[in-house]
MIBADO-735970 format. One record per residue: residue number from 1; x, y, z of N, C-alpha, C in turn. Coordinates in steps of 0.05 Angstrom, whole numbers, padded with zeros to 5 digits. Layout:
! residues N
   seq      nc1      nc2      nc3     cac1     cac2     cac3      cc1      cc2      cc3
   NUM        X        Y        Z        X        Y        Z        X        Y        Z
...
***
This chain:
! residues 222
   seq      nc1      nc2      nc3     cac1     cac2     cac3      cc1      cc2      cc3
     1    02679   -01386   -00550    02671   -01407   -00569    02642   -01403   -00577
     2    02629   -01400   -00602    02612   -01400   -00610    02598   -01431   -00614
     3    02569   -01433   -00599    02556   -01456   -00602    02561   -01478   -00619
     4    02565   -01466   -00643    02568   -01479   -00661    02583   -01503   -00669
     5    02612   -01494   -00653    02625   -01513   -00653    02629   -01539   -00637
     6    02618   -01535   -00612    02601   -01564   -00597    02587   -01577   -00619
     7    02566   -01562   -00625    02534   -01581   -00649    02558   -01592   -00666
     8    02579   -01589   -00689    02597   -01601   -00694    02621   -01624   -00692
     9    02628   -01619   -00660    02657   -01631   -00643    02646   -01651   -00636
    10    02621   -01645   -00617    02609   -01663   -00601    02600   -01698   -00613
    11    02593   -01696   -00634    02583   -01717   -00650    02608   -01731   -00659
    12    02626   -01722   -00666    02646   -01726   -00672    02674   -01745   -00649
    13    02668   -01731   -00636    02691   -01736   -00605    02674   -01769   -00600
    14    02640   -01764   -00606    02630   -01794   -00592    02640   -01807   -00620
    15    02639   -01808   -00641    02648   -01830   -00668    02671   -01829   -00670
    16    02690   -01815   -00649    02718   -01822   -00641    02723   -01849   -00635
    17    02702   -01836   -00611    02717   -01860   -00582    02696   -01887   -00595
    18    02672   -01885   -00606    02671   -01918   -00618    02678   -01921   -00633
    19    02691   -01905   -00663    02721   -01926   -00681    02738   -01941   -00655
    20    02747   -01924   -00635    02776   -01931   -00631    02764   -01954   -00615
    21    02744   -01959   -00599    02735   -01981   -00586    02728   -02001   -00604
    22    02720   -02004   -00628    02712   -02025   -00643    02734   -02037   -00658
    23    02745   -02013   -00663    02763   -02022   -00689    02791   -02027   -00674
    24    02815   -02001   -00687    02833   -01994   -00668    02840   -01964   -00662
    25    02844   -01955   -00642    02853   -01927   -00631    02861   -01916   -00648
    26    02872   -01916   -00669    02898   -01904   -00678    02872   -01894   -00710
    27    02857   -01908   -00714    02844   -01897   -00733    02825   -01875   -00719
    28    02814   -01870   -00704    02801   -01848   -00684    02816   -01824   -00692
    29    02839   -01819   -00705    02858   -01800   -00694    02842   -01782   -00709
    30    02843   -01792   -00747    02836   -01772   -00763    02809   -01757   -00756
    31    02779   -01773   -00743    02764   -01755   -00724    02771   -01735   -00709
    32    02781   -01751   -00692    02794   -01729   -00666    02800   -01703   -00675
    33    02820   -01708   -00699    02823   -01689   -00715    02815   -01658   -00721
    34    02792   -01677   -00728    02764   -01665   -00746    02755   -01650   -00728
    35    02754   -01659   -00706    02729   -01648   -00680    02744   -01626   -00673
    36    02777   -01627   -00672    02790   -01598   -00652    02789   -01582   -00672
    37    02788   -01583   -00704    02791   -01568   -00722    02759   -01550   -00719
    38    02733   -01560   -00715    02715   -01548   -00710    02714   -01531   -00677
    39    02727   -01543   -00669    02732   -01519   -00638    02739   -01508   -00642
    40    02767   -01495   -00666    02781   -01479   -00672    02771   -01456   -00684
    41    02759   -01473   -00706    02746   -01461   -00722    02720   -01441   -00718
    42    02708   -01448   -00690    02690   -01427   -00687    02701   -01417   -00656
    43    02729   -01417   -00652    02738   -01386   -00634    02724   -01363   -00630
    44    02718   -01356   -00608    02713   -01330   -00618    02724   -01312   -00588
    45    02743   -01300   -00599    02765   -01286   -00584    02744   -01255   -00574
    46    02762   -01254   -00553    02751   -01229   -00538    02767   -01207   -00557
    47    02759   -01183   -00560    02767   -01157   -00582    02772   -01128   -00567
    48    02793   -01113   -00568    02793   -01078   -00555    02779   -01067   -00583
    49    02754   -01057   -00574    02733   -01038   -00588    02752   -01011   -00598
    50    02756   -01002   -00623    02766   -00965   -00618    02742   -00964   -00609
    51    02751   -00934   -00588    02733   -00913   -00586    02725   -00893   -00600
    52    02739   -00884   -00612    02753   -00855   -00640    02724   -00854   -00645
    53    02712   -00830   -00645    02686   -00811   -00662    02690   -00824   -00696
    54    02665   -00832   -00697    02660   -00844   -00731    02686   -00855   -00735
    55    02684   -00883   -00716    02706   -00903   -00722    02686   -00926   -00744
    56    02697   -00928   -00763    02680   -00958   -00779    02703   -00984   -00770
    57    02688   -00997   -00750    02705   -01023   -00752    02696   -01041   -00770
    58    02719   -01066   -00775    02718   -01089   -00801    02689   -01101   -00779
    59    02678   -01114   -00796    02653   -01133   -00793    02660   -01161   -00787
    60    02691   -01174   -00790    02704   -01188   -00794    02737   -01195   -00799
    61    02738   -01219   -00793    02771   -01225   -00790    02771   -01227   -00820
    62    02802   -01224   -00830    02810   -01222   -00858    02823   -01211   -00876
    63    02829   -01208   -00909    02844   -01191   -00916    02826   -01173   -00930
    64    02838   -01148   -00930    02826   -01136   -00954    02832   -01145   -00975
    65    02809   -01153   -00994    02815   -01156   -01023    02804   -01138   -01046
    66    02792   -01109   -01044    02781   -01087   -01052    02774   -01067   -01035
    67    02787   -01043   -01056    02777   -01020   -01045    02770   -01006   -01069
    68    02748   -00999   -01079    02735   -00981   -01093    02705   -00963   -01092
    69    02700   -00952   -01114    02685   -00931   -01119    02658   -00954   -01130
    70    02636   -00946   -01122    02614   -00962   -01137    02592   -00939   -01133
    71    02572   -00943   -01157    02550   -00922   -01156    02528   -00950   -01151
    72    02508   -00938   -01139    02483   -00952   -01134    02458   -00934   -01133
    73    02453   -00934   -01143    02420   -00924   -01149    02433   -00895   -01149
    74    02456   -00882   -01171    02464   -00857   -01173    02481   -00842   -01156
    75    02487   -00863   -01142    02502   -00846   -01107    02532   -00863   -01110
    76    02551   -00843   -01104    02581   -00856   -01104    02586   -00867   -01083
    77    02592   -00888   -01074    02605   -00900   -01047    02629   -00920   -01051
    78    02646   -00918   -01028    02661   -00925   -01024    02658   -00965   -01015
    79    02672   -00984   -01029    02668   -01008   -01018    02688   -01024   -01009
    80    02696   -01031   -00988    02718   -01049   -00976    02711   -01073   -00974
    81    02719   -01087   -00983    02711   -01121   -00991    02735   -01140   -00965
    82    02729   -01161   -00954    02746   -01171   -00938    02740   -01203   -00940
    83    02767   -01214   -00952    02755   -01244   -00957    02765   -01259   -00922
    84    02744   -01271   -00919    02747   -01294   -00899    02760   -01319   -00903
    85    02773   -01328   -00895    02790   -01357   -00904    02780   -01374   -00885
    86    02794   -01398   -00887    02776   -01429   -00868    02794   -01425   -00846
    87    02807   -01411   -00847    02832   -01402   -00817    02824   -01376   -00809
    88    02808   -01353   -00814    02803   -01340   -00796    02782   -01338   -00782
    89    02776   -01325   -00762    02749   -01324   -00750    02734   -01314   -00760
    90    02710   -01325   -00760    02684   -01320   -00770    02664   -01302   -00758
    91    02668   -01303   -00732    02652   -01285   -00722    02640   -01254   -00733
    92    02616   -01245   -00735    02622   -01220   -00760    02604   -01204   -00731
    93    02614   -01176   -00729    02612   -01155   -00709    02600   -01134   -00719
    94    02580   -01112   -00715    02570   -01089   -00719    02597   -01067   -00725
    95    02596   -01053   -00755    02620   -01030   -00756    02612   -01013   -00745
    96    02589   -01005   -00731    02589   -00978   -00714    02566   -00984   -00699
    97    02559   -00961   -00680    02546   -00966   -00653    02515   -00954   -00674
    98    02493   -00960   -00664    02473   -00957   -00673    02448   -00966   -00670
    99    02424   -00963   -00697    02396   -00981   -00694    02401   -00996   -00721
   100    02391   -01021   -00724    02386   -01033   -00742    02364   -01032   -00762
   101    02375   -01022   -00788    02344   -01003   -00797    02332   -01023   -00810
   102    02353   -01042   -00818    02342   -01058   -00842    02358   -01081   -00843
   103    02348   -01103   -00852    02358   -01132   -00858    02347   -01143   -00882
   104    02355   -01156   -00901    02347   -01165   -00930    02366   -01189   -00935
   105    02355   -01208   -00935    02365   -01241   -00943    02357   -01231   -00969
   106    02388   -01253   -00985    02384   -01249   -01019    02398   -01274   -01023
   107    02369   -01297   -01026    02390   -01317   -01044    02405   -01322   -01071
   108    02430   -01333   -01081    02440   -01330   -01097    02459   -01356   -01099
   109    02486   -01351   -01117    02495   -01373   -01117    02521   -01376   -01093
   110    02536   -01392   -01115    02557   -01401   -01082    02590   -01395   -01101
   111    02585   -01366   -01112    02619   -01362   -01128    02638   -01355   -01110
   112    02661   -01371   -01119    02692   -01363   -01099    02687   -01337   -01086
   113    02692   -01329   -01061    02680   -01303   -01051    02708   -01291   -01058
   114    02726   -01293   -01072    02749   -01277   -01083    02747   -01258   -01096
   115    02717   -01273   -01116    02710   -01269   -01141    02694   -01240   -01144
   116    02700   -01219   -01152    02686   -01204   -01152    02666   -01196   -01154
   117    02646   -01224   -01168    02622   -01225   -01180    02605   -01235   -01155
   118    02624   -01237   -01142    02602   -01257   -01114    02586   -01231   -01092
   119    02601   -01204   -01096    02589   -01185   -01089    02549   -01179   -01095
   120    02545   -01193   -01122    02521   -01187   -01130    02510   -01206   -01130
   121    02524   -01239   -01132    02512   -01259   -01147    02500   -01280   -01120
   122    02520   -01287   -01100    02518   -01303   -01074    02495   -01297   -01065
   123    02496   -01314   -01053    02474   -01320   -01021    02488   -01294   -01006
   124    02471   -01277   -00995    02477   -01259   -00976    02462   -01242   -00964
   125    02472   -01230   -00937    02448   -01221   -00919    02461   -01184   -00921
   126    02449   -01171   -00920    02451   -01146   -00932    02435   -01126   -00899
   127    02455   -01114   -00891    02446   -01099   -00862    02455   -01077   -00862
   128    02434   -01056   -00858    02439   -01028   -00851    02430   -01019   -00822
   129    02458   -01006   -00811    02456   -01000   -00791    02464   -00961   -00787
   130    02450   -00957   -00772    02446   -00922   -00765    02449   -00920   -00739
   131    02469   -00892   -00745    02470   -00880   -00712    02494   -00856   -00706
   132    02491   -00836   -00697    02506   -00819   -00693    02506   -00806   -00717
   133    02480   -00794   -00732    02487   -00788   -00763    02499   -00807   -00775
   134    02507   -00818   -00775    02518   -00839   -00801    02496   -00869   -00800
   135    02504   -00872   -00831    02489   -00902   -00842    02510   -00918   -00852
   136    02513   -00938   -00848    02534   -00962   -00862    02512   -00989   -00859
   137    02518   -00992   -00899    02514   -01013   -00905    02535   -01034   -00898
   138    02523   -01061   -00891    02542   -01086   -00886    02532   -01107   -00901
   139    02553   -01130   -00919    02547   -01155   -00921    02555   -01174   -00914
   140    02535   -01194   -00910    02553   -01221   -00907    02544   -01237   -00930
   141    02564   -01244   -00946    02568   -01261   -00968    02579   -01293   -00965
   142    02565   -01311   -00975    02571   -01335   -00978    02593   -01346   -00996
   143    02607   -01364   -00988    02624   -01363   -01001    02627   -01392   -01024
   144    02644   -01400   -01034    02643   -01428   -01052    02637   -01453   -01030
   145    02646   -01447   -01004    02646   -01472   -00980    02622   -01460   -00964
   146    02611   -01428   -00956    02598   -01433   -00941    02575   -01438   -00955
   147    02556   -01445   -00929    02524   -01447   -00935    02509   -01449   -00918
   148    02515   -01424   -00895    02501   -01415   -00880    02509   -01385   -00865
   149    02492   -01362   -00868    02498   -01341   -00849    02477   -01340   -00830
   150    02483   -01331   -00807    02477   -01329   -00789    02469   -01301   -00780
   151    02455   -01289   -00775    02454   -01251   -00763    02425   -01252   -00739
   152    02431   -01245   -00717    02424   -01250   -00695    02403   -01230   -00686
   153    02410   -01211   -00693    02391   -01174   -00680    02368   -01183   -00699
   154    02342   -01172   -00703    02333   -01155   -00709    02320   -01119   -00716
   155    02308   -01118   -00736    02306   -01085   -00746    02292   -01082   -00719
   156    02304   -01061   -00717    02304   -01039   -00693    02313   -01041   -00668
   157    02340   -01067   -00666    02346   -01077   -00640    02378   -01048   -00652
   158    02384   -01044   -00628    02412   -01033   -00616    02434   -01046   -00619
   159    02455   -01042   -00630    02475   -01060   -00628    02500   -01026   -00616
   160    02527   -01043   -00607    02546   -01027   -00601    02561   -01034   -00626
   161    02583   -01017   -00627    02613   -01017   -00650    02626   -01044   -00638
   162    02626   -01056   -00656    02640   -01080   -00643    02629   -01109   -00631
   163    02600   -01099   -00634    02580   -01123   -00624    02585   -01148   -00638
   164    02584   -01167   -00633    02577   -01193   -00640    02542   -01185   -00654
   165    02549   -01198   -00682    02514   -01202   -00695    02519   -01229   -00710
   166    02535   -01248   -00713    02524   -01272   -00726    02553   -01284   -00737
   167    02558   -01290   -00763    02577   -01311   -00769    02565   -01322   -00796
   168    02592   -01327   -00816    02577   -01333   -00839    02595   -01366   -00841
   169    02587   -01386   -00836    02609   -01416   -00836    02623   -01418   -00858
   170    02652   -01427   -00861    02668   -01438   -00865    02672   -01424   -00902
   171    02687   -01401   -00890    02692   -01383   -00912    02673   -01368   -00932
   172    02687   -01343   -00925    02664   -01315   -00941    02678   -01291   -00945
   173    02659   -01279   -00942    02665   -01240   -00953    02650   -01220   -00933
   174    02655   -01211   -00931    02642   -01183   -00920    02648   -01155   -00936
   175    02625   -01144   -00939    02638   -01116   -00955    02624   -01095   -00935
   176    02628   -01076   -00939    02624   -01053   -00923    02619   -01026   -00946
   177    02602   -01014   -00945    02595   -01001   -00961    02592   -00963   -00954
   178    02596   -00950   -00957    02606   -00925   -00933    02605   -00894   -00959
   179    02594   -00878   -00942    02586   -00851   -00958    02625   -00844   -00968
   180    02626   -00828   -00990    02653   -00831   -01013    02668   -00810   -01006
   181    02657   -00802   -00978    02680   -00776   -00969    02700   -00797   -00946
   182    02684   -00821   -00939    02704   -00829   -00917    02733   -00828   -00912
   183    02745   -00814   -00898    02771   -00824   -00889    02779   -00858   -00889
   184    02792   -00870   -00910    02798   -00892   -00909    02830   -00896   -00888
   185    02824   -00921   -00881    02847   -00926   -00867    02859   -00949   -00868
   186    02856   -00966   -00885    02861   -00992   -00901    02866   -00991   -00926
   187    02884   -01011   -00947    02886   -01013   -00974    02883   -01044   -00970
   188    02880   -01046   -01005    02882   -01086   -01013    02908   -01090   -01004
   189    02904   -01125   -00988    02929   -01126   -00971    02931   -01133   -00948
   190    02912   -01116   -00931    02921   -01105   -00904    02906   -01132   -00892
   191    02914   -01138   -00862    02900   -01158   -00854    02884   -01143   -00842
   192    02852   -01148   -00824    02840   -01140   -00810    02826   -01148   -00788
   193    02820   -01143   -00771    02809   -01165   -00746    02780   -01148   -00737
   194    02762   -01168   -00739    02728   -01161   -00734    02739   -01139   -00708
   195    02719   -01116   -00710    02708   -01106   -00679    02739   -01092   -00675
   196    02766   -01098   -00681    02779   -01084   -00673    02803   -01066   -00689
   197    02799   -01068   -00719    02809   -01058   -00735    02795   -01038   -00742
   198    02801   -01006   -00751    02783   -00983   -00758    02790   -00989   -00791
   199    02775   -00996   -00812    02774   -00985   -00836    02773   -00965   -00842
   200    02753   -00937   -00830    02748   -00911   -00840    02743   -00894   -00822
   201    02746   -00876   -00820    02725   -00856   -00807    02707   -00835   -00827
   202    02683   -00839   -00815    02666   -00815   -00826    02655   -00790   -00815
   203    02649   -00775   -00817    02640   -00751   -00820    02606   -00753   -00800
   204    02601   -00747   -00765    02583   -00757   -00757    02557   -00740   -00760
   205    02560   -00720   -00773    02555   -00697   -00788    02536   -00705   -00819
   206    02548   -00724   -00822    02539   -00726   -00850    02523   -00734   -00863
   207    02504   -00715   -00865    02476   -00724   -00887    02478   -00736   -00910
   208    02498   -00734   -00922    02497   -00746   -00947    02502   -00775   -00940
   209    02508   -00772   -00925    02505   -00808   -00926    02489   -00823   -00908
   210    02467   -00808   -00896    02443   -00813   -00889    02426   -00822   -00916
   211    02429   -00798   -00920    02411   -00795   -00953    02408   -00822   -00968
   212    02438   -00832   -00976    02453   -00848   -00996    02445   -00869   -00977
   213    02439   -00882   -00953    02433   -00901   -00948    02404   -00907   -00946
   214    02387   -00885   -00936    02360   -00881   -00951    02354   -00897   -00967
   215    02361   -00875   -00988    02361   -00884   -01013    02356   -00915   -01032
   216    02390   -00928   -01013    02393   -00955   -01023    02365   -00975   -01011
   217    02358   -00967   -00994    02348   -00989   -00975    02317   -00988   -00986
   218    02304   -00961   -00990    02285   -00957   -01014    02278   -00974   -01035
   219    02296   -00966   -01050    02308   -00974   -01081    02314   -01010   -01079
   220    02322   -01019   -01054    02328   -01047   -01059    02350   -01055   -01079
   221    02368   -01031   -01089    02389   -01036   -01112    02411   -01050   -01107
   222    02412   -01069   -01076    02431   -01084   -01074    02435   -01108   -01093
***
């Protein structure tokens, strides 16, 4: 269970029990309600990590809702988009083991995170992480309901494949952004589960997508 959902339940469970004491019981319920729906809602389930050499795990619970080609500051990469719903977990996990090179808050607006435009336009926290030769960019995107992310490390802290780093509330996106030779292992569709689903494997070898994340993080062309 992530903190979160106490600071939520807790307030709630007490404006239970004084409706039902003042008034009558039976109106308490729709609280009550309310309060287990925020316990639920910030689950956060234990995960089997792959092990697999240049495994990219999802950053998050969800579906895929894109897979394409995008150029950024001249460089082709690959982007897997995964919308979050008010029913899955939130929790968002490191896609590979590494250092944290970089973090960049970008406020913006609050479009349906369906929306393809919310990739550039939203509130979102933008993390590059390095390690084993490889760089993968990550987002967390805000969505029409949320309005708050959360990301916990700081640049230059360690994280594992699979780590817990933060949580974006009550529906979003995550994209994942990955050098354009990756072995994909997902299409639009597919469901995915943070920390324990592999999207890709890459190449641990691979400069070019050292380079290409360089590059981005330089350039600021998010």
């Amino acid at each position: 269970m992530v903190p979160d959902g106490y600071y939520y339940a807790l307030p709630l469970l007490g404006a239970a029990l004084l409706v039902g004491w003042l008034t009558n019981p039976l109106f308490a319920i729709p609280v009550l309600v309310l309060a287990a729906f925020f316990l639920w809602f910030f689950r956060d389930p234990e995960r089997a990590i792959p092990g697999e050499a240049g495994a990219v795990v999802s950053p998050g619970d969800g579906k895929v809702t894109d897979v394409s080609t995008v150029t950024t500051a001249g460089v082709r990469q690959t982007r897997i988009s995964i919308f979050l719903s008010v029913f899955d977990v939130h929790v968002n996990r490191s896609p590979i083991a590494g250092v944290i090179r970089d973090i960049r808050y970008q406020k913006g607006k609050f479009v349906n995170a369906m929306n393809a435009a919310s990739a550039d336009q939203n509130e979102q926290n933008i993390v590059t992480v390095e390690g084993e030769g490889q760089r993968v960019v990550f987002k967390q995107i805000a969505g029409l309901l949320a309005r708050r992310i959360v990301f916990n490390p700081k640049i230059g802290d360690r994280v594992e494949r699979g780590a817990r780093v933060g949580l974006i509330k009550f529906g979003s996106r995550v994209d994942v952004l990955l050098d354009s030779s990756a072995r994909l292992q997902v299409k639009i569709g597919d469901r995915v589960k943070g920390g324990a689903s592999v999207l890709a494997f890459l190449d641990p070898e691979s400069q070019q997508l050292v380079g290409a994340g360089v590059a981005q993080t330089r350039q600021g062309a998010w």
